[in-house]
C-alpha positions in Angstrom: 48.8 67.0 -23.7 49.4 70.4 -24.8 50.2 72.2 -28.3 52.6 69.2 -29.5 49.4 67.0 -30.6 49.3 69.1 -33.4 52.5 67.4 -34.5 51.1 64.4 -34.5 48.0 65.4 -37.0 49.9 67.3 -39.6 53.6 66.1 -39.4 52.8 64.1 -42.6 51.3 67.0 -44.4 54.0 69.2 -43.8 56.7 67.2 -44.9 54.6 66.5 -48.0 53.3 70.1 -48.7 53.7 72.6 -46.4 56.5 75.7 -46.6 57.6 77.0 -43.6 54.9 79.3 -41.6 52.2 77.8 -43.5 49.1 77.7 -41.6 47.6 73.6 -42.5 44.0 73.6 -41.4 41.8 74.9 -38.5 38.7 73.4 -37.4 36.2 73.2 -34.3 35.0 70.3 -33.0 31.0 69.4 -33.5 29.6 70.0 -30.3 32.4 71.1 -28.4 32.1 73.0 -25.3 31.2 75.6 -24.2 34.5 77.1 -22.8 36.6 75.6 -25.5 38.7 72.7 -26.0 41.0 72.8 -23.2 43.1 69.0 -23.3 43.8 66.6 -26.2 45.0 63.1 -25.6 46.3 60.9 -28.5 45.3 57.3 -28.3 48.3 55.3 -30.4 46.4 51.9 -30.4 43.9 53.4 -32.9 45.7 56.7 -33.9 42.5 58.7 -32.7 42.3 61.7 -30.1 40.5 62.4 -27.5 39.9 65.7 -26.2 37.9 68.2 -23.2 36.3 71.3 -21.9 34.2 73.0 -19.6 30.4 73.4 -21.0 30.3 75.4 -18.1 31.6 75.7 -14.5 31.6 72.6 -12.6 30.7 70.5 -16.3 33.1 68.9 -17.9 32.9 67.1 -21.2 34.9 65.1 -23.3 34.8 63.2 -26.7 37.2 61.6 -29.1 37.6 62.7 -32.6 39.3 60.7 -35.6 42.7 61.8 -36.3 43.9 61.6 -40.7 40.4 62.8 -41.3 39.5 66.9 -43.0 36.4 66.8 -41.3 37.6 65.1 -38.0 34.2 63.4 -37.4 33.4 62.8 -33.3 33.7 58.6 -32.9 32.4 58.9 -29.1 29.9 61.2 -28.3 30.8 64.0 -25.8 30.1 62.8 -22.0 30.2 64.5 -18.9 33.2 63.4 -16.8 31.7 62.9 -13.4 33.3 64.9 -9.9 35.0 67.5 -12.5 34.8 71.3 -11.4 37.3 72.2 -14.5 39.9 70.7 -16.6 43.2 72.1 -17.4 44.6 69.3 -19.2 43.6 65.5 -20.2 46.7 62.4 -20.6 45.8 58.8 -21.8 45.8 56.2 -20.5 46.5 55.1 -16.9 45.1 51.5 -15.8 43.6 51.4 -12.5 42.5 48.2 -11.2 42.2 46.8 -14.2 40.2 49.6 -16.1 41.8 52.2 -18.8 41.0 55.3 -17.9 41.4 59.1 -18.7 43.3 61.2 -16.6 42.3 65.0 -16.1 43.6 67.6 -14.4 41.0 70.0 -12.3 41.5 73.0 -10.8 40.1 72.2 -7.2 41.2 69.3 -5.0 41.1 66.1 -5.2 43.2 67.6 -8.9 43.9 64.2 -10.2 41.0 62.5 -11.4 40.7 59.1 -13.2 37.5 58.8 -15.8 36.4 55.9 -17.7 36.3 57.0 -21.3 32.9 54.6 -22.1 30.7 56.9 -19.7 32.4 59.1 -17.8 32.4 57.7 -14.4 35.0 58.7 -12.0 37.3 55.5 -10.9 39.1 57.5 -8.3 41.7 60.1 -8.2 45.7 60.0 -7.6 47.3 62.0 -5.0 49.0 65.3 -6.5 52.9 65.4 -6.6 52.3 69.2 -6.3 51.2 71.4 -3.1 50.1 74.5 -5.0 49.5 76.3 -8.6 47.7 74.6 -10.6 49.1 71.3 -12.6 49.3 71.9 -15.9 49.9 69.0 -18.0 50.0 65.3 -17.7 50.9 62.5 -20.0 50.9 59.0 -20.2 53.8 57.1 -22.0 53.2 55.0 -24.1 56.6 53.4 -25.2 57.1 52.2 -22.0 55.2 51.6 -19.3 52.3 52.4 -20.7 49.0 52.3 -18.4 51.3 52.7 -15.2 53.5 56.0 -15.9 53.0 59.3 -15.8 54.2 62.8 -16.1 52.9 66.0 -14.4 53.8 69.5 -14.6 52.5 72.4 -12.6 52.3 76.4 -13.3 54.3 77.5 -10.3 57.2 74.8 -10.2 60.3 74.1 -12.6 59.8 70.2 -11.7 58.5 67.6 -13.7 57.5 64.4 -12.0 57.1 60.7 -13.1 54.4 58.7 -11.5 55.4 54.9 -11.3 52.1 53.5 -10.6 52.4 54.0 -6.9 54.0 57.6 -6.3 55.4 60.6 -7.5 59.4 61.1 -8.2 60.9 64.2 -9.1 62.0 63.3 -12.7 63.0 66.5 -14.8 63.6 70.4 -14.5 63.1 73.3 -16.7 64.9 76.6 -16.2 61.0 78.5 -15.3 57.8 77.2 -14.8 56.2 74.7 -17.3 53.1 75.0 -18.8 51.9 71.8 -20.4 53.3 68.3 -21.3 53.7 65.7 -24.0 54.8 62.7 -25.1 56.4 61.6 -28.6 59.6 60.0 -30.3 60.5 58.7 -27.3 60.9 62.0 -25.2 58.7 63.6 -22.9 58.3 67.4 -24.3 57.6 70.0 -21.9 55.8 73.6 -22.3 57.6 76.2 -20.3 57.3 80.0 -19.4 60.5 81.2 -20.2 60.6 85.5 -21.8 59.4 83.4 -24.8 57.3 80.4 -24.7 59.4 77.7 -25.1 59.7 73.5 -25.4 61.8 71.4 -23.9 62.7 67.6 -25.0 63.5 65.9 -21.4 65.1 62.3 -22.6 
């Protein structure tokens, strides 16, 4: 989940305080990696967020941070996400065989990996709904089907595609290729490379 989780840890502060433009805080994580933070995930059962990035090359790590917090303390410690070569984006949650688990996007194949968030073992990996680029952004939702569905987006496609729990379905379009996904008031938002950046609310 890309730029939008930014709504979802200052919309309340803005309304409140903020003039149009404003800038509302920046921070870096304690610890983070290496290469930068490179996915955020927002957890809505406990309103905290996890994200990840490459310490290095072929290391991946992740944490999660509390959300409504100035100093946004780390509540799990960062851990490496096993069979990772890079991450391009991080959804929550997808249930597989009974297990919540983290799904990240890497840049080499298998590119769909599933990771348990109390260690960072891999569970498995999904196939990709995509046969090139590089997939961009994934989301769970979380208003309905939650642990089952999922959405994916890739660099070099306009498509936007919905898993179901057992395959990929070509669910959405965007007028040029999309860049990163999200989820929030019910809509699935979606990042794409138009002349200027722009975000698209697919219903």
């Amino acid at each position: 989940m890309k730029g939008l989780i930014l709504v979802t840890l200052i919309l309340a502060v803005v309304s409140a305080y903020a003039a149009k433009g404003d800038t509302l805080a920046t921070f870096t994580l304690s610890g983070q990696p290496a290469g930068g933070v490179r996915g955020l995930a927002y957890d809505p059962l406990d309103t905290n967020i996890f994200a990840a990035g490459p310490s290095e090359t072929g290391k991946i790590i992740f944490c999660k941070f509390k959300n409504y917090d100035d100093t946004h303390p780390i509540i799990n410690n960062w851990l490496t996400a096993a069979s990772m070569y890079w991450v391009f984006d991080i959804g929550w949650k997808y249930t597989y065989s009974g297990t919540d688990c983290l799904v990240m996007l890497d840049q080499n194949s298998p590119r769909i990996h599933l990771i348990k968030p109390g260690d960072g073992s891999s569970v498995g990996t999904l196939t990709d709904a995509f046969s090139g680029g590089y997939d961009e952004g994934i989301e769970g939702d979380y208003t309905n089907g939650w642990g089952t569905t999922l959405y994916l987006d890739n660099y070099s496609y306009t498509n936007v595609y919905k898993w179901n729990g057992s395959s990929w379905t070509s669910w959405g379009t965007c007028s040029s290729p999309a860049m990163g996904i999200a989820m929030g008031w019910n809509h699935v938002f979606v990042i794409h490379t138009a002349s200027v950046y722009a975000i698209w609310a697919l219903k």
